[in-house]
N, C-alpha and C positions, 0 to 999 in steps of 0.2 A: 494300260501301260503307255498309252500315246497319248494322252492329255484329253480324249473323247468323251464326253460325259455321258451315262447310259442313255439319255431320252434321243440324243441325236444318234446315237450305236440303232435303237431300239427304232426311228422314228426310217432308217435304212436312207436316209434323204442324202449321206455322202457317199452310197454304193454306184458303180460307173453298173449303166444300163445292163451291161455284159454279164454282170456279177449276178446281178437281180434275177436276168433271164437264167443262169447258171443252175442258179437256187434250187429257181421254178420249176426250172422241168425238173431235175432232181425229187423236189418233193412231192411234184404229181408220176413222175415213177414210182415213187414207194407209195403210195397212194392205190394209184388206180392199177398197177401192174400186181403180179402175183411175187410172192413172198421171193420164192425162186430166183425170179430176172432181180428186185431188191436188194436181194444177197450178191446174186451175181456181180450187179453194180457196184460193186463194194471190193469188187476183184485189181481197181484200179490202186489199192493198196501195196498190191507186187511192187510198183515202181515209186511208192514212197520215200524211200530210206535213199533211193537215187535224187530223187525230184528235192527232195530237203536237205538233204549233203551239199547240192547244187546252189538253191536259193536263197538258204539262212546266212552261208557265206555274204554270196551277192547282196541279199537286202543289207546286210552289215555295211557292207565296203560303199555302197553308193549312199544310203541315207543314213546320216551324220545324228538324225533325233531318233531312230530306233538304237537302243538297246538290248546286249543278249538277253537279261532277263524280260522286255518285252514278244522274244519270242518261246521262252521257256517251254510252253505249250507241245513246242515239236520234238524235244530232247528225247523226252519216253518213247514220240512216236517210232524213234529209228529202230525200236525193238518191239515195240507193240505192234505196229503194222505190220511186220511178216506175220506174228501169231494170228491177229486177225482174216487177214488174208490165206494163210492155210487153213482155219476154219470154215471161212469161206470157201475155199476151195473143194473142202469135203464135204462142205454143204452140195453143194452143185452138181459135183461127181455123185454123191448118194442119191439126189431127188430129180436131177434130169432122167426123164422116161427117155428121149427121142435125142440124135445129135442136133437138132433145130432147137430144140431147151438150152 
């Protein structure tokens, strides 16, 4: 939607270092961590519909070459991310044995 052709999207060579590290740990969490904390991690969904109400604005109003339909992707989000995150959440509440889980 922003004029990026996949091999440079694909090649991550314009991601800022922060991003990359972001990823990373990210997907060495669900990786090496158990299924549990995985899910858990996914609990940061609760504050989506806030954080994207917030930013889709913003990214709008300050850059002039994004368009709404470049961000179309979030639109569903603001109602998908609760359901997800209440699954989540009963994922958690059911398979945590210990309050340290």
């Amino acid at each position: 939607a922003l004029g990026v052709d996949a091999e440079t999207v694909a090649s991550q060579r314009l991601a800022l270092p922060a991003t990359r590290f972001a990823v990373g740990a990210y997907i060495a969490l669900v990786e090496k961590r158990s299924v549990l904390e995985a899910v858990a991690s996914s609990l940061t969904e609760l504050f989506s519909p806030a954080v994207i109400g917030e930013r889709v604005p913003a990214i709008l109003a300050r850059y002039d070459y994004v368009t709404e339909d470049a961000l179309d992707y979030f639109k569903p989000r603001l109602h998908q991310a609760p359901r997800d995150a209440e699954f989540a959440l009963d994922y958690v509440k059911t398979h945590a044995r210990s309050r340290a889980e």
